[in-house]
C-alpha positions in Angstrom: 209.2 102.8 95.5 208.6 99.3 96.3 211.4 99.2 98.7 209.9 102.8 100.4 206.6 100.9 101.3 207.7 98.1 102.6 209.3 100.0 105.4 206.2 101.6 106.3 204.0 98.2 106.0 204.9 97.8 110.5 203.9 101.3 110.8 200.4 100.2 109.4 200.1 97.5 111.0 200.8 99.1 114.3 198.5 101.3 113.6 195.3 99.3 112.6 196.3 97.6 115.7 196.0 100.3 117.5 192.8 101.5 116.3 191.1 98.4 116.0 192.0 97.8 119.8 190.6 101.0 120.8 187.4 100.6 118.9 186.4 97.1 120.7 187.2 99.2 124.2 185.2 102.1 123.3 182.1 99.4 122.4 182.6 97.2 125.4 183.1 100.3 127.8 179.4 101.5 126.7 177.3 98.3 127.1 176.7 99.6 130.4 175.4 102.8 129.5 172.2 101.5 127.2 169.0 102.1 128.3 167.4 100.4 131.7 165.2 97.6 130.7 161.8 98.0 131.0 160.0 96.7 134.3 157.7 93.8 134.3 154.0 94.9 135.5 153.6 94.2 138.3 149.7 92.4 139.2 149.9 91.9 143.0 146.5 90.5 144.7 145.6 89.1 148.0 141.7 88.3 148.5 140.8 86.9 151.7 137.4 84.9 152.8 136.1 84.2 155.8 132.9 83.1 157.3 131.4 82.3 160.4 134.1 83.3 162.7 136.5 86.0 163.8 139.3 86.3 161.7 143.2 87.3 161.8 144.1 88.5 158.4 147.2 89.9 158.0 148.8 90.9 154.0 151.7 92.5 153.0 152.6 93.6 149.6 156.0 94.6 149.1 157.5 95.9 145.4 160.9 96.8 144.7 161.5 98.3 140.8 164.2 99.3 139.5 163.6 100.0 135.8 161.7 102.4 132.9 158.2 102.2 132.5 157.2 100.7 135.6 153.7 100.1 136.5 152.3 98.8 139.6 148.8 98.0 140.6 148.1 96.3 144.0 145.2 95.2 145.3 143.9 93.2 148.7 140.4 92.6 149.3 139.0 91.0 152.6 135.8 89.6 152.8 135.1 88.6 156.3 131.7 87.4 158.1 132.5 87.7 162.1 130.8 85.7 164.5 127.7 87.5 166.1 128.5 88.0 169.7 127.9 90.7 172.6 131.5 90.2 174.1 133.5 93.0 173.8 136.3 90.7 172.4 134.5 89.3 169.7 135.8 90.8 165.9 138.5 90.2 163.7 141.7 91.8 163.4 142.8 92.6 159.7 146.4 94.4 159.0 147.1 95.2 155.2 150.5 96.8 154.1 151.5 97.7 151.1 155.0 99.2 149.9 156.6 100.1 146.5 160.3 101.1 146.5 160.2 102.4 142.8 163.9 103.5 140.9 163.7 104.8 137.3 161.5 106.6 134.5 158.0 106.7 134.2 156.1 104.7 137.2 152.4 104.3 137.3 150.8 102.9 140.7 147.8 102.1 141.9 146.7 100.9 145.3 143.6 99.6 146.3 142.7 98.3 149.8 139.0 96.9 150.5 137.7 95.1 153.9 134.3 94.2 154.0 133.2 93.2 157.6 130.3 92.1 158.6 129.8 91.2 162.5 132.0 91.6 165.5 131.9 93.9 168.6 135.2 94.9 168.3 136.9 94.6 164.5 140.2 96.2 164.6 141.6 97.5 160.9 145.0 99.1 160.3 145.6 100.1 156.8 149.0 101.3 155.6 150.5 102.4 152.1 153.6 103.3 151.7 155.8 104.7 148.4 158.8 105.1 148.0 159.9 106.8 144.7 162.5 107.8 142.6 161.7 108.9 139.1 163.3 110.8 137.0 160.7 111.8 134.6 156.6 111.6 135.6 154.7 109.6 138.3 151.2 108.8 138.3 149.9 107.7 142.2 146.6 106.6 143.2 145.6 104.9 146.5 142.6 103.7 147.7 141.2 102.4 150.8 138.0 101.7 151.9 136.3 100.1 155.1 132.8 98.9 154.9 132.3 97.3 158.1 129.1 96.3 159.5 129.5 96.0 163.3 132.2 97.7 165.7 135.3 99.1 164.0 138.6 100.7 165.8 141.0 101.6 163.0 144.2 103.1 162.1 144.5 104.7 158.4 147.7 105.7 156.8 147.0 105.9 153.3 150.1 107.1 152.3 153.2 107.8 152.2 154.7 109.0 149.5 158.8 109.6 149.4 160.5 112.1 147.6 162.6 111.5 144.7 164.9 112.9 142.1 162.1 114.2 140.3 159.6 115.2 143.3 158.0 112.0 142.3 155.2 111.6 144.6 152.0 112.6 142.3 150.7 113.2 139.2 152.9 114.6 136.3 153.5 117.8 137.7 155.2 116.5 141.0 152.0 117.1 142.7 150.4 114.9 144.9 147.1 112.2 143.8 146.2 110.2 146.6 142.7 109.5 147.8 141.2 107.9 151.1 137.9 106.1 151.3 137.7 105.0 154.9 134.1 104.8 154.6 131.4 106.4 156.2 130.1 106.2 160.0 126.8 107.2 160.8 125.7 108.3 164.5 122.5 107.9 165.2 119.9 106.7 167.7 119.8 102.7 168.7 117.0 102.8 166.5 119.3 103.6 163.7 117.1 107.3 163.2 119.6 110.7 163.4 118.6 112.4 165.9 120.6 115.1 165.8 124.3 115.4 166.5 126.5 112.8 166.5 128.9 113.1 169.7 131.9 111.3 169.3 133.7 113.1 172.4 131.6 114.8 175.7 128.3 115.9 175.7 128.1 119.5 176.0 126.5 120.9 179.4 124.5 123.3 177.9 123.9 124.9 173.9 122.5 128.0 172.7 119.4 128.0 170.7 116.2 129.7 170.1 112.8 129.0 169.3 110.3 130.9 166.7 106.3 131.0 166.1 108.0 131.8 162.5 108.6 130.3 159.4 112.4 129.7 159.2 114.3 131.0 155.7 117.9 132.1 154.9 117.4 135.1 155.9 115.3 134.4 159.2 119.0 132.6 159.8 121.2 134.9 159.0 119.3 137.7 161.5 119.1 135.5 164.4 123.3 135.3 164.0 123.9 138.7 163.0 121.9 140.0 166.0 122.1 137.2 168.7 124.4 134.3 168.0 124.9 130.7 166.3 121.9 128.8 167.4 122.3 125.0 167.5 119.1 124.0 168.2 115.6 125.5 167.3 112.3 125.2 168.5 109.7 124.6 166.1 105.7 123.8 165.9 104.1 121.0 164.2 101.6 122.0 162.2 99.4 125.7 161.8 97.8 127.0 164.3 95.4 130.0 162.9 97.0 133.6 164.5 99.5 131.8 166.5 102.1 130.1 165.1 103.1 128.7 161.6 104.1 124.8 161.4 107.3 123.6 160.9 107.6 122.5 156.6 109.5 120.2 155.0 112.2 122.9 153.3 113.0 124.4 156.9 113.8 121.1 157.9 116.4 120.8 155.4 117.6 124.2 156.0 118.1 123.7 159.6 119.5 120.0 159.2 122.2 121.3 156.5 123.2 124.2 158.7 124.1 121.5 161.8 121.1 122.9 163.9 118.3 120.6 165.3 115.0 121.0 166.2 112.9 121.0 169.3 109.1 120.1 168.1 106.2 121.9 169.8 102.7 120.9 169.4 100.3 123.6 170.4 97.1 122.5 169.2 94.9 123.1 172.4 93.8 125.4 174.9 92.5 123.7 178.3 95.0 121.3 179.6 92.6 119.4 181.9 91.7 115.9 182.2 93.3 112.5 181.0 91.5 111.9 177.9 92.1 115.1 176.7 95.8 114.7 177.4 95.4 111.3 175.6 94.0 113.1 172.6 96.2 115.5 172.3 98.7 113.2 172.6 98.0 110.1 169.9 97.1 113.8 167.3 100.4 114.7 167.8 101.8 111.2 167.2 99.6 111.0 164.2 101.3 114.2 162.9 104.6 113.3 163.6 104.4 110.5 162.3 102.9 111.7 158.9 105.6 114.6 158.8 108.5 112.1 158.6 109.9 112.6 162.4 112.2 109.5 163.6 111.3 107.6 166.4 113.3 108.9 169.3 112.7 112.7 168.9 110.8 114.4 172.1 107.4 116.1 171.3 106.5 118.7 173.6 102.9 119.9 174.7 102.5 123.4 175.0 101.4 124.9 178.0 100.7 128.6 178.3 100.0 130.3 181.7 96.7 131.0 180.8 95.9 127.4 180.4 93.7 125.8 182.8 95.7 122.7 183.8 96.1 119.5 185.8 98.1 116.2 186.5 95.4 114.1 184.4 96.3 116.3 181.7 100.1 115.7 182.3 99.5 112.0 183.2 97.3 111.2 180.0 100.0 113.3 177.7 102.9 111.0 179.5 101.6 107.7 179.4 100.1 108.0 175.8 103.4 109.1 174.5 105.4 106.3 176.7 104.1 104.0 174.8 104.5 104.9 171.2 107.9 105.6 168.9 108.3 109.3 170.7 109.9 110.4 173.7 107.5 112.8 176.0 108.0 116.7 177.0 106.4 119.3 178.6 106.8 123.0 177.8 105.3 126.0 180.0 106.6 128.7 183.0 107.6 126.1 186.0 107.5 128.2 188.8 106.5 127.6 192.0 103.4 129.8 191.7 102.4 128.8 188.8 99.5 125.7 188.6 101.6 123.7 186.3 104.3 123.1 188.9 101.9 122.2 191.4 99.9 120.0 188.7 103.4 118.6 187.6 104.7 117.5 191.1 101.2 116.0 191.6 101.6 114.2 188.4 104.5 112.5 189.5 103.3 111.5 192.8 100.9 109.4 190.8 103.5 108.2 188.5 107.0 108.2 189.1 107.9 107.3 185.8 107.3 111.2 184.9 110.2 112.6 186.7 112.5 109.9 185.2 111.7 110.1 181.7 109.6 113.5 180.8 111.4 116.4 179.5 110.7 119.6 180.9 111.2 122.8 178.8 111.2 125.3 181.3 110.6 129.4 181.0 110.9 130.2 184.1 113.0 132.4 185.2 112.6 135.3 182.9 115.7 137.2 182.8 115.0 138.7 179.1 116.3 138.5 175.8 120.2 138.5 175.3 122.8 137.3 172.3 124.5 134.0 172.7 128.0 135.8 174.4 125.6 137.4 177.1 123.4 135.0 177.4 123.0 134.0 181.8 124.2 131.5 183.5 122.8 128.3 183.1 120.1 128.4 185.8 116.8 126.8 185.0 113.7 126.8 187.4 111.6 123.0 187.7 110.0 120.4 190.0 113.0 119.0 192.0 114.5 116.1 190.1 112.9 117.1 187.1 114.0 115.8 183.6 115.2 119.4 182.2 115.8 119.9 178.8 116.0 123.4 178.5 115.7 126.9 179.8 114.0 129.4 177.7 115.3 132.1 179.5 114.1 135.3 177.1 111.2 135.9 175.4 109.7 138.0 172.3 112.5 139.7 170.5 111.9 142.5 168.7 114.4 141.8 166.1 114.0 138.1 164.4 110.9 137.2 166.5 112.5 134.8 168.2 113.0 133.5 172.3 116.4 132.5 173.5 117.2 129.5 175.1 120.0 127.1 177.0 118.8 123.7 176.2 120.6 120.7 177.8 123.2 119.0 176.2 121.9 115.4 177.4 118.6 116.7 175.7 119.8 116.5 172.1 119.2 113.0 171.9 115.4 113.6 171.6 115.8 116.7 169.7 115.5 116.0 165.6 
């Protein structure tokens, strides 16, 4: 028996050769195959000061992960006083960038970009974010950019740019997408900083559609005037009672008319004999009174009323003008401008007196009547004045039935003094 397992002692050892060899492959073959180690966070900053001068910033952030677990969170914050100037060349030119080329499991980024410019005629910003990602499992993304410059801004935004990956990883964790842009806000108003109506970034429109109303303006005054005429874009409206005639313009039609994009024309029709400077003045500085008591920015146009049953002459016109030239509000003249009628005649007489009346009073013409129509029918723009009149508008139709409203082609360049 002894003798029998001797012989077999080099098969056994062959063996446990064998096997022991094969185990030490099998565990060095698979130290490859552990687990990815897990990314360091990554805390990347670039803050920027500058004061007194124009500045050339540029930052660039650029992340490449490969690992589990990755978070990222980048942020570059410029704070930058320009140099006051007039020159068109005076500003600073910022350029932020940001990329994250992202490999692995589970990747949380955030991206924040802030410039905070103050000064400069001409501040130039360009603002890119870009991601990259491949992730297997869930992706969280959030970018963030915001301008808050106070002077002259050109920009060029990208937020983002968010890449495809194994797992659609370019959002939240359902594959779907998270990012937000803050470029800030830009307001277009009047060089007095009052919004005067709408801001126009491109041409000025010849001509608009509106209407005008003796009426109070509600939702459903609105919705009449489009389902029977058109989309009216400004309104004329009266500031303040006047008993039988007309009902003022209030606070909640304002609000109404502003949050549906439609400005007002304002109409003050609180007198009946147009004769005379002082009583032009009068009427005048009570109208600025009013206006000013309402809440109407500087800028806005107020427009005297003049019916054609109104006694009137240039003192009138001339006292109205020059009373209004000189305080926050822009002057206008409503009434029938044809050649027969005494206000032409008192109007052109005016403005022999004073030039200044042809260049800078708005005339709201009704004349020529050619009757009520919707917006699509409405005539060609064709509005009757004193030759080289200041014409804000045509009220070409009068009284309708429906919606007791007039219909109107006001002047593009006129919306600047409408409110």
């Amino acid at each position: 028996m002894t003798t029998q397992l001797k012989r077999f002692i080099p098969f056994i050892a062959g063996f446990l050769l064998i096997f022991s060899t094969a185990a030490m492959f099998y565990m060095f073959g698979n130290m490859d195959k552990t687990e990815p180690a897990e990314a360091s966070t990554k805390n990347e900053t670039a803050e920027n000061e500058g004061n007194g001068g124009d500045a050339d910033v540029s930052n660039i952030i650029d992340n490449n992960i490969n690992g589990s677990n990755v978070t990222s969170d980048n942020a570059i914050s410029n704070n930058i006083n320009s140099k006051s100037s007039d020159t068109d060349d005076s500003g600073s030119e910022v350029n932020n960038q940001i990329e994250n080329d992202i490999n692995g499991e589970n990747a949380d980024l955030e991206n924040n970009i802030v410039n905070d410019i103050k000064g400069g005629s001409n501040n130039q910003l360009e603002n890119n974010i870009t991601n990259n990602i491949e992730v297997k499992v869930d992706v969280t993304v959030t970018n963030n950019i915001t301008n808050n410059v106070d002077g002259s801004k050109k920009s060029k935004d990208d937020p983002e740019e968010n890449g495809d990956g194994n797992g659609n990883g370019n959002g939240d964790t359902n594959g779907n997408g998270n990012g937000e842009d803050d470029n800030g806000t830009d307001t277009n108003g009047d060089e007095n900083g009052s919004d005067n109506g709408e801001g126009t970034n491109g041409d000025v429109p010849d001509t608009v559609w509106g209407v005008d109303s003796a009426s109070l303006t509600t939702e459903e005054m609105l919705t009449c005037v489009r389902e029977n005429f058109g989309d009216p874009q400004v309104w004329g409206r009266y500031l303040g009672d006047k008993d039988g005639v007309s009902y003022g313009l209030t606070q909640e039609e304002v609000e109404l008319l502003h949050s549906e994009d439609i400005q007002i024309l304002v109409i003050w029709n609180h007198f009946e004999d147009a004769t005379g400077y002082e009583k032009g003045q009068s009427e005048a500085q009570a109208a600025i009174e009013m206006a000013e008591d309402f809440g109407i920015p500087e800028g806005v146009a107020l427009f005297a009323n003049v019916e054609p049953i109104y006694p009137i002459d240039s003192g009138f016109l001339l006292g109205w003008y020059e009373t209004l030239a000189e305080s926050p509000y822009e002057s206008g003249v409503y009434g029938i401008f044809d050649p027969s009628e005494e206000l032409y005649t008192a109007y052109e007489t005016a403005a022999e007196e004073n030039a200044g009346l042809m260049e800078n009073n708005w005339v709201w013409t009704a004349a020529p009547n050619v009757g009520i129509t919707t917006e699509e029918n409405a005539p060609e723009y064709n509005p009757e004045a004193p030759e080289d009149s200041l014409i804000a508008g045509w009220q070409y139709g009068i009284d309708a039935e429906t919606c007791n409203i007039d219909t109107v082609h006001y002047n593009g360049d006129a919306l600047e003094v409408f409110w």
